[in-house]
PDB file of N, CA, C and O in Angstrom, chain B, residues numbered from 101:
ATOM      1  N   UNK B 101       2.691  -5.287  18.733  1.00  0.00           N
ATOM      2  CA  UNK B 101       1.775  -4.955  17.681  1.00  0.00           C
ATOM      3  C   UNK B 101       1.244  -6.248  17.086  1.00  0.00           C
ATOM      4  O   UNK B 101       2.134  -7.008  16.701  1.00  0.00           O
ATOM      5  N   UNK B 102      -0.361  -6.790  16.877  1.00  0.00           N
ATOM      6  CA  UNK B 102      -0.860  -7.943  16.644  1.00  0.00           C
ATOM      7  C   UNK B 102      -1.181  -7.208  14.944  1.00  0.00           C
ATOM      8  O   UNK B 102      -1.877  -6.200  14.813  1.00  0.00           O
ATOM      9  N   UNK B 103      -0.721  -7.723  14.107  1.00  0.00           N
ATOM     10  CA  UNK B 103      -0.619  -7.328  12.950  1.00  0.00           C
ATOM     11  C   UNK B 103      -2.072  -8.348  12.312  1.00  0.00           C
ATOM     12  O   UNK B 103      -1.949  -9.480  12.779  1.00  0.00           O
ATOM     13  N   UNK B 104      -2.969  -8.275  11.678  1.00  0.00           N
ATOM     14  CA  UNK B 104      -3.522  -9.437  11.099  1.00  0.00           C
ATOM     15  C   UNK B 104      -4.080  -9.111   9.630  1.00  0.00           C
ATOM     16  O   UNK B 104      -5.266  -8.829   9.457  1.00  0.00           O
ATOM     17  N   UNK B 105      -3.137  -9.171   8.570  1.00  0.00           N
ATOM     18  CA  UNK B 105      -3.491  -8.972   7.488  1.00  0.00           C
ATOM     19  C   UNK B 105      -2.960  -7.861   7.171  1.00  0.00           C
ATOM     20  O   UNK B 105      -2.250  -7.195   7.924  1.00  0.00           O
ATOM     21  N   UNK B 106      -3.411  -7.432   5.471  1.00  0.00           N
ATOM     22  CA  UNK B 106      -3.176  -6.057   4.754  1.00  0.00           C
ATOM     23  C   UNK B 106      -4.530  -5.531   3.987  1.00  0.00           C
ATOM     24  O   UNK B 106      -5.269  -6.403   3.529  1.00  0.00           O
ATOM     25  N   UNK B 107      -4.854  -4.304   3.841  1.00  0.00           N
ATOM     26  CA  UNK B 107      -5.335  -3.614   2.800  1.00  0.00           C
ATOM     27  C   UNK B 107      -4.665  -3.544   2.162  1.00  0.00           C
ATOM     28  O   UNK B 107      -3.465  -3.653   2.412  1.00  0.00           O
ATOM     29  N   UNK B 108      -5.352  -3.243   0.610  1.00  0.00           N
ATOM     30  CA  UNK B 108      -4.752  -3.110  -0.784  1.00  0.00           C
ATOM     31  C   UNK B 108      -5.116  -1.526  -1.327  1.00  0.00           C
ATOM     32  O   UNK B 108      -6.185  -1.035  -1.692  1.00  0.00           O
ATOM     33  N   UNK B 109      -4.096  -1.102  -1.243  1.00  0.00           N
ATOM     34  CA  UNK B 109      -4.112   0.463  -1.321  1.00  0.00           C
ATOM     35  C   UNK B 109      -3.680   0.521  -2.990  1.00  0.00           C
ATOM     36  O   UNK B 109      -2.800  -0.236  -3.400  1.00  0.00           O
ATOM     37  N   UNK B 110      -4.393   1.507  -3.939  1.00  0.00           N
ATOM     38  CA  UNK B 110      -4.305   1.833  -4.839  1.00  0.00           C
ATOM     39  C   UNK B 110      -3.700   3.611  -5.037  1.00  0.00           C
ATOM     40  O   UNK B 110      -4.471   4.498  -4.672  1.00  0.00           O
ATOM     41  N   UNK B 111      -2.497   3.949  -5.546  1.00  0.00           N
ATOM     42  CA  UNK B 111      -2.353   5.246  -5.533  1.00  0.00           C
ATOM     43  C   UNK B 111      -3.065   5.872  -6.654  1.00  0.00           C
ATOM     44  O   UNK B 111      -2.901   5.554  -7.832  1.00  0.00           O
ATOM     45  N   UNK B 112      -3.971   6.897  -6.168  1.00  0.00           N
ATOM     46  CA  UNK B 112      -5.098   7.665  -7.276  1.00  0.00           C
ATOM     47  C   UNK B 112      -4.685   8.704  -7.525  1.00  0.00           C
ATOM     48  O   UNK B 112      -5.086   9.260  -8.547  1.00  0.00           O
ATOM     49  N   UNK B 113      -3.698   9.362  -6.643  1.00  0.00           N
ATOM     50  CA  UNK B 113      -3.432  10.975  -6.934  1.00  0.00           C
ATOM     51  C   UNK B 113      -2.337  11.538  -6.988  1.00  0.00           C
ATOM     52  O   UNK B 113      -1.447  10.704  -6.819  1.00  0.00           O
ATOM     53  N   UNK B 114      -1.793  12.953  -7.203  1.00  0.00           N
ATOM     54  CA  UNK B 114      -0.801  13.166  -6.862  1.00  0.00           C
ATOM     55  C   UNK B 114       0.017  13.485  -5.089  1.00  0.00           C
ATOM     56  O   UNK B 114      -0.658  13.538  -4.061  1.00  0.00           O
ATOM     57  N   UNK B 115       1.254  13.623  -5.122  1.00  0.00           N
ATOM     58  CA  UNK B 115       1.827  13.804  -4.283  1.00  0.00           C
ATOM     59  C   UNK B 115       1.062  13.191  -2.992  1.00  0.00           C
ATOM     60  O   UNK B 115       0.516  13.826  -2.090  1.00  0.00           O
ATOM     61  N   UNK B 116       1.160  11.904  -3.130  1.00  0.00           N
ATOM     62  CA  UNK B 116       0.268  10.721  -1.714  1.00  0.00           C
ATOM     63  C   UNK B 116       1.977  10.173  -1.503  1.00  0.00           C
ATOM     64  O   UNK B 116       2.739  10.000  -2.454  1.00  0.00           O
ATOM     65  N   UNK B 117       2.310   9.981  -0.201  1.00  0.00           N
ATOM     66  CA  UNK B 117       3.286   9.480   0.373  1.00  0.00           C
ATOM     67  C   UNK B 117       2.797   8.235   1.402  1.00  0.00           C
ATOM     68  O   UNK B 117       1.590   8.096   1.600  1.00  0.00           O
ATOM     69  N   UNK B 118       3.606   7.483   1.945  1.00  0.00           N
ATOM     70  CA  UNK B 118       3.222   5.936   2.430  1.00  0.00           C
ATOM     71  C   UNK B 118       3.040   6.639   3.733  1.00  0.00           C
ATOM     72  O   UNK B 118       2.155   6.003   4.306  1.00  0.00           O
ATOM     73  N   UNK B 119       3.489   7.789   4.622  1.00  0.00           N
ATOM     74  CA  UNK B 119       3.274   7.861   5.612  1.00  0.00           C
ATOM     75  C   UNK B 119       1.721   8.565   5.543  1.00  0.00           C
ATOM     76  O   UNK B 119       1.219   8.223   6.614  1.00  0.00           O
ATOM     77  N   UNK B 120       0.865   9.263   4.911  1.00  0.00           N
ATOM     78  CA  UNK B 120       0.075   9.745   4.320  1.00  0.00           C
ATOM     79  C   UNK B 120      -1.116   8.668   4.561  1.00  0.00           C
ATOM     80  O   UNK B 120      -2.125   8.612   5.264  1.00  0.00           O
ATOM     81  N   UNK B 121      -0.498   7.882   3.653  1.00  0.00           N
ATOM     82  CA  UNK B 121      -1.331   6.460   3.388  1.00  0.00           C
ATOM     83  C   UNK B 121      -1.829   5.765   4.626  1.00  0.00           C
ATOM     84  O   UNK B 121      -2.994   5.430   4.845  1.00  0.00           O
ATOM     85  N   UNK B 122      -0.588   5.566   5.552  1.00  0.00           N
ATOM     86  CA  UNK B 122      -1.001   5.345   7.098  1.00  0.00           C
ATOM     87  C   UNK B 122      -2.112   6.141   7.709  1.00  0.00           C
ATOM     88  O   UNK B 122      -2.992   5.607   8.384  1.00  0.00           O
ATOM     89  N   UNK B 123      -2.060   7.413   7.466  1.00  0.00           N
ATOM     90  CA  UNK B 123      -2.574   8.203   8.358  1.00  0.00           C
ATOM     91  C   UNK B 123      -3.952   8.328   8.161  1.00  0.00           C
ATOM     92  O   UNK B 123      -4.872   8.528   8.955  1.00  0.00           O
ATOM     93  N   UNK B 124      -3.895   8.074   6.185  1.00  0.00           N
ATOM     94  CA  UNK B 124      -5.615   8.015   6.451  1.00  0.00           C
ATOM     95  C   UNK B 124      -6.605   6.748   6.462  1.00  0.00           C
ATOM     96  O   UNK B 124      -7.768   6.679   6.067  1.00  0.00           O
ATOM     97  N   UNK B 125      -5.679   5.651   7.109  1.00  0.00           N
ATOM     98  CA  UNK B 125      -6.471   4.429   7.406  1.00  0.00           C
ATOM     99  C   UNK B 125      -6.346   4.560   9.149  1.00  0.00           C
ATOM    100  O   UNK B 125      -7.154   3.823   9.714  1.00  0.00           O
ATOM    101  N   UNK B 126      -5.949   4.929   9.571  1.00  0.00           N
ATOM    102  CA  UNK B 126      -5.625   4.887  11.038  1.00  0.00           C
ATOM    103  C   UNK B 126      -6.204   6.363  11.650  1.00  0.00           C
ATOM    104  O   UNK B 126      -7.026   6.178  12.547  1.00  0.00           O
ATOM    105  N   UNK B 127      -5.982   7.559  11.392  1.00  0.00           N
ATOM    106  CA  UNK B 127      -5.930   8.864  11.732  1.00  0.00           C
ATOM    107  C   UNK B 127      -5.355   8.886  12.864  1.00  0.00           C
ATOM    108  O   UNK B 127      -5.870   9.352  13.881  1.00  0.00           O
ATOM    109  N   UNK B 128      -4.054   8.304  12.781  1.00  0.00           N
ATOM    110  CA  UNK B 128      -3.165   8.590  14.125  1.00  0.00           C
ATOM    111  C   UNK B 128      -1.609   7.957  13.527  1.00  0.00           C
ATOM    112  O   UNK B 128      -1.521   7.515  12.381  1.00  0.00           O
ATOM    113  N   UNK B 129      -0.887   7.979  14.110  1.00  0.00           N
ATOM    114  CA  UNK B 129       0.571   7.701  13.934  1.00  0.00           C
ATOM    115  C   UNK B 129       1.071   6.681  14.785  1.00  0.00           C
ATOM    116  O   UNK B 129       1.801   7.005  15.721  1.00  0.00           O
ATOM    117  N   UNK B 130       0.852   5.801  14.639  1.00  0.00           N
ATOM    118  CA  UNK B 130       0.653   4.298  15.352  1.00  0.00           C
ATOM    119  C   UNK B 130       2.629   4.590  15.710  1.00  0.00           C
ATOM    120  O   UNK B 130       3.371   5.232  14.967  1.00  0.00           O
ATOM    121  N   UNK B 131       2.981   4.006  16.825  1.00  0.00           N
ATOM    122  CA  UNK B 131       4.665   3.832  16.201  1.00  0.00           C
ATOM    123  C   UNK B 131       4.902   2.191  16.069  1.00  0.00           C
ATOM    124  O   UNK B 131       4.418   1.240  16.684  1.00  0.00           O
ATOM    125  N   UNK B 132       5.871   2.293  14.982  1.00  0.00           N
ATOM    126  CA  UNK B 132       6.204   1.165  14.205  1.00  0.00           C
ATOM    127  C   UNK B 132       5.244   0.685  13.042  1.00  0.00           C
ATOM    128  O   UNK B 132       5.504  -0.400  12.524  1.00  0.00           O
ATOM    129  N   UNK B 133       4.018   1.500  12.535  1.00  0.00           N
ATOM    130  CA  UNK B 133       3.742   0.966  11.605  1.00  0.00           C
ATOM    131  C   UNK B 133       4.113   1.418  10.348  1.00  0.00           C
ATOM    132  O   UNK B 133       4.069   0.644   9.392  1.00  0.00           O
ATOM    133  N   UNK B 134       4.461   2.532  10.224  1.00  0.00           N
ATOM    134  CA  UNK B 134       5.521   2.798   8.820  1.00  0.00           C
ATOM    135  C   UNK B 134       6.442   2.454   8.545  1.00  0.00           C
ATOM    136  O   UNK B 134       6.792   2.506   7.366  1.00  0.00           O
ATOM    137  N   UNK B 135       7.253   1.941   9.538  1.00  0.00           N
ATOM    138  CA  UNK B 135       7.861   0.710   9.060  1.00  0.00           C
ATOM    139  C   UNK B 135       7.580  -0.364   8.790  1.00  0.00           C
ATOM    140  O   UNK B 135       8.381  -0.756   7.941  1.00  0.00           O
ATOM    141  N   UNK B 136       6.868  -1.112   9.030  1.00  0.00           N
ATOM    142  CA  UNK B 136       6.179  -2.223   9.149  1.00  0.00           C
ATOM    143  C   UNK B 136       5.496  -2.266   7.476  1.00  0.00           C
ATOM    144  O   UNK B 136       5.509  -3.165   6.635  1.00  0.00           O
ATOM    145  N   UNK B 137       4.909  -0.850   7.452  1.00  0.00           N
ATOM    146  CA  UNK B 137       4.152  -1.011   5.806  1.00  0.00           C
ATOM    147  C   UNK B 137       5.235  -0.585   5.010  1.00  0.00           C
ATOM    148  O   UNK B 137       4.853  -0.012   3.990  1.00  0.00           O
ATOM    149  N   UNK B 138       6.522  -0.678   5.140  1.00  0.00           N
ATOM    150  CA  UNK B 138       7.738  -0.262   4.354  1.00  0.00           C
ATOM    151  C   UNK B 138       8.289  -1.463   3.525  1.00  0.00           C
ATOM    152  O   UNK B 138       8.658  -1.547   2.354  1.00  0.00           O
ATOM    153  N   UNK B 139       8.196  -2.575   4.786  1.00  0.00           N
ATOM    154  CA  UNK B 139       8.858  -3.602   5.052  1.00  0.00           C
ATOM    155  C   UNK B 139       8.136  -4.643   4.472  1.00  0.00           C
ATOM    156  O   UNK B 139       8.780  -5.446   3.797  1.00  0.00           O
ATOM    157  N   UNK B 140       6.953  -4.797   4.591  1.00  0.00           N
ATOM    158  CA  UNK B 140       6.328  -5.700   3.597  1.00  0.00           C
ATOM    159  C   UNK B 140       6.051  -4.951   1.976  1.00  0.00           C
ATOM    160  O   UNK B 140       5.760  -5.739   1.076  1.00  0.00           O
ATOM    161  N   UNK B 141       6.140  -3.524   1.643  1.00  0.00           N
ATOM    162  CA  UNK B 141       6.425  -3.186   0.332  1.00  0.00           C
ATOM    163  C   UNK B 141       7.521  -3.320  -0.040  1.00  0.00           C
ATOM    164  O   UNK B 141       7.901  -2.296  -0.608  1.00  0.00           O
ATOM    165  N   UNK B 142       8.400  -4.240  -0.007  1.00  0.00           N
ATOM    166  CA  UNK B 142       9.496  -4.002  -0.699  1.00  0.00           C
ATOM    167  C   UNK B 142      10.155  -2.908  -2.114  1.00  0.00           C
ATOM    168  O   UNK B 142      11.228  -2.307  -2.176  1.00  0.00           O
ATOM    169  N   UNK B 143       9.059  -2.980  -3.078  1.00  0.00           N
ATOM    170  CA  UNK B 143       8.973  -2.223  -3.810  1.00  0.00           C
ATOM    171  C   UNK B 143       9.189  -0.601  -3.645  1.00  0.00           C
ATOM    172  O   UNK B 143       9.755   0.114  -4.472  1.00  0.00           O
ATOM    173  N   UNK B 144       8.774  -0.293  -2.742  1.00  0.00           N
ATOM    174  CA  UNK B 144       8.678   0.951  -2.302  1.00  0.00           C
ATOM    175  C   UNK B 144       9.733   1.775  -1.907  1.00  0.00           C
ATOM    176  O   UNK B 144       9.471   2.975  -1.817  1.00  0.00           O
ATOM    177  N   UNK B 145      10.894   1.396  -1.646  1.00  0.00           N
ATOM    178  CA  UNK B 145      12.566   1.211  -1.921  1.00  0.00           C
ATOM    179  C   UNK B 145      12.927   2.189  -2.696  1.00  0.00           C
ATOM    180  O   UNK B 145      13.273   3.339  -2.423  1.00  0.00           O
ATOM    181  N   UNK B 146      12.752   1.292  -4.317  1.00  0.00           N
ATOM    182  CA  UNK B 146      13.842   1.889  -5.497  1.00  0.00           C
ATOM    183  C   UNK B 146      12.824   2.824  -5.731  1.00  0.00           C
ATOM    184  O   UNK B 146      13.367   3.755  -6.327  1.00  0.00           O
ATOM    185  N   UNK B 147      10.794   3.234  -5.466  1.00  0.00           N
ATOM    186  CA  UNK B 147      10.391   4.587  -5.286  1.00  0.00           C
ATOM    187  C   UNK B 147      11.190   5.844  -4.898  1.00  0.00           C
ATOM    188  O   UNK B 147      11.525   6.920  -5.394  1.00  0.00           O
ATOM    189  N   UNK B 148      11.347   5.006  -3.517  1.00  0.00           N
ATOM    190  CA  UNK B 148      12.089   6.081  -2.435  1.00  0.00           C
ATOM    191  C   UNK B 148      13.399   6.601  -2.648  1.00  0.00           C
ATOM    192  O   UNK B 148      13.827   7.676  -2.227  1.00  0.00           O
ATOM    193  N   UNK B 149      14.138   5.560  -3.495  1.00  0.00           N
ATOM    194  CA  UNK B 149      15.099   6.275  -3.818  1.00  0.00           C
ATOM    195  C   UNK B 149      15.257   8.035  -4.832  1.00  0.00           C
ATOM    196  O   UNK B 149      16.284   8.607  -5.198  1.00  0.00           O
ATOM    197  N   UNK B 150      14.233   8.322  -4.957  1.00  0.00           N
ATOM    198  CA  UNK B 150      14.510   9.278  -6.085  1.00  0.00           C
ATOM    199  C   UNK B 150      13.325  10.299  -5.630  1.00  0.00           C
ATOM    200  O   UNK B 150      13.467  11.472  -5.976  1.00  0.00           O
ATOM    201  N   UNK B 151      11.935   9.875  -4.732  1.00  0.00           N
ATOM    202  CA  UNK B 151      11.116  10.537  -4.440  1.00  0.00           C
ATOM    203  C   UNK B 151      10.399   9.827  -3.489  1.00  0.00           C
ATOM    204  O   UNK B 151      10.053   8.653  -3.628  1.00  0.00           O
ATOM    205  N   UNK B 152      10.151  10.587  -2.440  1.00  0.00           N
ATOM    206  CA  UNK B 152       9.243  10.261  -1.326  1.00  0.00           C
ATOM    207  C   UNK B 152       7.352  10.343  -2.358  1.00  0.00           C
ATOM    208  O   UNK B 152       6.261   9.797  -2.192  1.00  0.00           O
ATOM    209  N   UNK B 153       7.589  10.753  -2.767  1.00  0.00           N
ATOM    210  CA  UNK B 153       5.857  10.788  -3.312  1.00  0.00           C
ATOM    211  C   UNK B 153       5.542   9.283  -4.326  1.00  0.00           C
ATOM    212  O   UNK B 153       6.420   8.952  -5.123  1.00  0.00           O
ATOM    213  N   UNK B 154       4.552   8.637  -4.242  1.00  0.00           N
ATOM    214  CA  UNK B 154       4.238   7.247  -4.988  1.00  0.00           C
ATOM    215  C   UNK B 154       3.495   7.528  -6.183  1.00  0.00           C
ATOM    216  O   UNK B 154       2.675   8.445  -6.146  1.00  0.00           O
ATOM    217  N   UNK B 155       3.657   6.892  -7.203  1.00  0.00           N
ATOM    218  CA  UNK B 155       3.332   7.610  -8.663  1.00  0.00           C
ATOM    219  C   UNK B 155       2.405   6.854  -8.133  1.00  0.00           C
ATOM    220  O   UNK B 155       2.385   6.061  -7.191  1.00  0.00           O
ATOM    221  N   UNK B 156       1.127   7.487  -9.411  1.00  0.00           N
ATOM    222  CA  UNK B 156      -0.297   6.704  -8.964  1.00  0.00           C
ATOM    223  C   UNK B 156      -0.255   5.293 -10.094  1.00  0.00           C
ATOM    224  O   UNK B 156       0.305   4.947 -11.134  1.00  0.00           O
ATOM    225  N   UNK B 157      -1.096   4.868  -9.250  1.00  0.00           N
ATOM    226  CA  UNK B 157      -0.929   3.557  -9.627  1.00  0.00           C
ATOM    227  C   UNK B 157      -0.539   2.432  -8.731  1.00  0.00           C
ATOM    228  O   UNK B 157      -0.972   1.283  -8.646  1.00  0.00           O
ATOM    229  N   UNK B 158       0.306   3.008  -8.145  1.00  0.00           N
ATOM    230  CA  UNK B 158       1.056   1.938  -7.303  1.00  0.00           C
ATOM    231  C   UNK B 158       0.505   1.008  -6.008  1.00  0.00           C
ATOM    232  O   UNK B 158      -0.057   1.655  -5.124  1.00  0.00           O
ATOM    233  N   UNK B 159       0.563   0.218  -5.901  1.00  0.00           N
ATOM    234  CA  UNK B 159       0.219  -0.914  -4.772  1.00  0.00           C
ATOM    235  C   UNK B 159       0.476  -0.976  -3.605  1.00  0.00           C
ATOM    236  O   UNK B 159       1.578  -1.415  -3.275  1.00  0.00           O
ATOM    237  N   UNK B 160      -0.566  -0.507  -2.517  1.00  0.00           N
ATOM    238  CA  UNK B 160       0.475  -0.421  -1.235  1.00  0.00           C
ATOM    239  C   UNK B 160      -0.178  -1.441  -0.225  1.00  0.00           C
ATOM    240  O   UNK B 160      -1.357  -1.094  -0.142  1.00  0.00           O
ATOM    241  N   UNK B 161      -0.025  -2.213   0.344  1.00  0.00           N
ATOM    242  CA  UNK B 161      -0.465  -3.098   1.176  1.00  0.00           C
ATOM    243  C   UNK B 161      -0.316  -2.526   2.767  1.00  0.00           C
ATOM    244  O   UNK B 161       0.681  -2.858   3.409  1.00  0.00           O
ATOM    245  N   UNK B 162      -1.350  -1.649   3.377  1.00  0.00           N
ATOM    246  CA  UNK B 162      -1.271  -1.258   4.625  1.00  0.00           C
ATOM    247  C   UNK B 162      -1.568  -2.564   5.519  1.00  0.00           C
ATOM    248  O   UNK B 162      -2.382  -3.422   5.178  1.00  0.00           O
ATOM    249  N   UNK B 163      -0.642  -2.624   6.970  1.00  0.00           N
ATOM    250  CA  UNK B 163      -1.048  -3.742   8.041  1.00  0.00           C
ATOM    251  C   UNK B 163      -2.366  -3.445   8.462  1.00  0.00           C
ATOM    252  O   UNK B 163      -2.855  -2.320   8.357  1.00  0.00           O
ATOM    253  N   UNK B 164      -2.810  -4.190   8.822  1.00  0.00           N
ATOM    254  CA  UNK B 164      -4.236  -4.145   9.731  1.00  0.00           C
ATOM    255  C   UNK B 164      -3.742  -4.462  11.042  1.00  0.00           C
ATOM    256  O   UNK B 164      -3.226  -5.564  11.228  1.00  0.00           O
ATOM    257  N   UNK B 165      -3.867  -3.401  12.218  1.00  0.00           N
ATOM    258  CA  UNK B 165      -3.670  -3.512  13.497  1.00  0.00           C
ATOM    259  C   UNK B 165      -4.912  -3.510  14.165  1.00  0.00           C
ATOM    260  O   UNK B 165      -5.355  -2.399  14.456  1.00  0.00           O
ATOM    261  N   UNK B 166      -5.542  -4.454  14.458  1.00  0.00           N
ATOM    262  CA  UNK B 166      -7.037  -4.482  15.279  1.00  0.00           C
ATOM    263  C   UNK B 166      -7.113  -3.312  16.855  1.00  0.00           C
ATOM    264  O   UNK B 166      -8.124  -2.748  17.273  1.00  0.00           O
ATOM    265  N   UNK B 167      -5.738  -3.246  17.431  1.00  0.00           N
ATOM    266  CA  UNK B 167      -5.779  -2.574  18.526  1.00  0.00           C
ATOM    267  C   UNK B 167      -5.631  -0.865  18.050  1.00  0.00           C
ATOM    268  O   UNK B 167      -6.425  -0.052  18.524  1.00  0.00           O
ATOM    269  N   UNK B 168      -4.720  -0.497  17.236  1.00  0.00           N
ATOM    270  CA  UNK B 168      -5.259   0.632  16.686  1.00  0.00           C
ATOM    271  C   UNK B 168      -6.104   1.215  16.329  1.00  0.00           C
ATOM    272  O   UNK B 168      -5.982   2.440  16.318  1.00  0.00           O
ATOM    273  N   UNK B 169      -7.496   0.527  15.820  1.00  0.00           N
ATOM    274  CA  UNK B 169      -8.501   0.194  15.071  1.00  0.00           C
ATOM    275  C   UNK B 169      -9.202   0.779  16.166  1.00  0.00           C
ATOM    276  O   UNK B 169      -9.633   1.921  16.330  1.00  0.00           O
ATOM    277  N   UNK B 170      -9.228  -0.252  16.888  1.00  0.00           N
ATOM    278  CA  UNK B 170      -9.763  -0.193  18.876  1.00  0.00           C
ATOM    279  C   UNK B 170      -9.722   0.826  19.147  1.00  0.00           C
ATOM    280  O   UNK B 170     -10.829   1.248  19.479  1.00  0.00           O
ATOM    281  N   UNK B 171      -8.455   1.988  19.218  1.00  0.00           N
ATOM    282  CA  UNK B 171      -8.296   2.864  19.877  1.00  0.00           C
ATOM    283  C   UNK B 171      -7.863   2.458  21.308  1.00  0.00           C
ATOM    284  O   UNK B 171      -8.376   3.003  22.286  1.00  0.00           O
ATOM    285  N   UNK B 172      -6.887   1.471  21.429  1.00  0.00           N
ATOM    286  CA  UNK B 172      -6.356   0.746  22.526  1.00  0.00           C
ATOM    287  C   UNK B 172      -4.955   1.565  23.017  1.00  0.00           C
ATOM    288  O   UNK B 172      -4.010   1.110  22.374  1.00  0.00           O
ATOM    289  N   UNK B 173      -4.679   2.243  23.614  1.00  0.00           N
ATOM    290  CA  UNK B 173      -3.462   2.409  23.606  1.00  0.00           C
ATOM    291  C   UNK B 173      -2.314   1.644  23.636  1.00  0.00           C
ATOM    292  O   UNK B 173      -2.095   0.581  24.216  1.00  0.00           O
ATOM    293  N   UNK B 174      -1.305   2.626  22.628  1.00  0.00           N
ATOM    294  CA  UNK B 174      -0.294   1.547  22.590  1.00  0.00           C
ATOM    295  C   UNK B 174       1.207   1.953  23.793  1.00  0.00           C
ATOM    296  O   UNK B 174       1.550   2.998  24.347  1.00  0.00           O
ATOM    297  N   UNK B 175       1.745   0.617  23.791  1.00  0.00           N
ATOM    298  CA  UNK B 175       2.666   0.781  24.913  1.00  0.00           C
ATOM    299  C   UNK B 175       3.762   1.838  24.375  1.00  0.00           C
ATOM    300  O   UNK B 175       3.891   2.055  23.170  1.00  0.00           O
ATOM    301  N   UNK B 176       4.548   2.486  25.372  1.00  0.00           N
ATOM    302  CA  UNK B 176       5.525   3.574  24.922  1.00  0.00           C
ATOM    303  C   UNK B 176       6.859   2.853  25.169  1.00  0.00           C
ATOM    304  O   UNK B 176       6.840   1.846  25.877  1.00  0.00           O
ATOM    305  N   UNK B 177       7.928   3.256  24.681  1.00  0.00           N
ATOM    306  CA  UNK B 177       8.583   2.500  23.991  1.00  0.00           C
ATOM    307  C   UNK B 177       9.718   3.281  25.593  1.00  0.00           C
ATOM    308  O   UNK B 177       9.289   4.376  25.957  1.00  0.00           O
ATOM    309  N   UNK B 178      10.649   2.894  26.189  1.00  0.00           N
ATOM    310  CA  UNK B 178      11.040   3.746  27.650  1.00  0.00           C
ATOM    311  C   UNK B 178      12.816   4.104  27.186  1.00  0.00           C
ATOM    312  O   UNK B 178      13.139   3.159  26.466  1.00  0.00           O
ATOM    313  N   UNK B 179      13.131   4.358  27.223  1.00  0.00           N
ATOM    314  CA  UNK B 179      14.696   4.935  26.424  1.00  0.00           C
ATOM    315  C   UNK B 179      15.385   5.205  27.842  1.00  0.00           C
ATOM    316  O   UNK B 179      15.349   6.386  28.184  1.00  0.00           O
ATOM    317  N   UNK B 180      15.994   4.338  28.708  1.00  0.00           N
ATOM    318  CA  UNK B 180      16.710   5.187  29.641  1.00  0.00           C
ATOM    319  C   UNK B 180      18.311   5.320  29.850  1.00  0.00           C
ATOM    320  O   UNK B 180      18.964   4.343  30.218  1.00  0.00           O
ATOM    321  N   UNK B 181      18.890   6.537  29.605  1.00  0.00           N
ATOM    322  CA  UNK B 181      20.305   7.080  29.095  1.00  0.00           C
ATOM    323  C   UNK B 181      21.200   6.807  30.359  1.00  0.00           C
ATOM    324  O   UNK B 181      22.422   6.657  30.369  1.00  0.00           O
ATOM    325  N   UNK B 182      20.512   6.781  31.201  1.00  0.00           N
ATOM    326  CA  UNK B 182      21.656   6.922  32.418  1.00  0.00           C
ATOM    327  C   UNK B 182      20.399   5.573  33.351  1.00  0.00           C
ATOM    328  O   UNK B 182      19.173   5.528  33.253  1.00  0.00           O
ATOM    329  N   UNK B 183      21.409   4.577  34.249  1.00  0.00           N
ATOM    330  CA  UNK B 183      20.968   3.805  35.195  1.00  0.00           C
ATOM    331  C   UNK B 183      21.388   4.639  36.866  1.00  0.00           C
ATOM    332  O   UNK B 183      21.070   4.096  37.924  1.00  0.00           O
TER     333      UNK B 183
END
């Protein structure tokens, strides 16, 4: 994932969640970027501790993935249980 930069996300409404937030800068479910926008919010933590929903107001810094953007496909990740 070529990460280059963040948007500055402002929470305006009710019940908006960070995976939410992903979805409507991307309209897809990239994998690894909700973590990724977890991980540079630090803040977003002691949120989560008590509620998945982000009071408004709050600051969210989404990654900018240029190949997502693209509509590039991304590589799949291969899990194999038995050799």
């Amino acid at each position: 994932m070529a990460i280059e930069g963040t948007d500055l996300v402002i929470v305006a409404g009710d019940y908006i969640t960070v995976d939410l937030l992903v979805w409507r800068r991307y309209r897809t479910r990239p994998p690894g970027l909700f973590e990724i926008t977890l991980d540079i919010n630090p803040h977003l933590a002691r949120i989560h501790r008590t509620t998945p929903f982000l009071p408004a107001g709050t600051q969210v810094r989404i990654p900018i993935d240029p190949d997502v953007l693209r509509g590039a496909p991304q590589p799949a990740k291969v899990v194999m249980l038995y050799e």
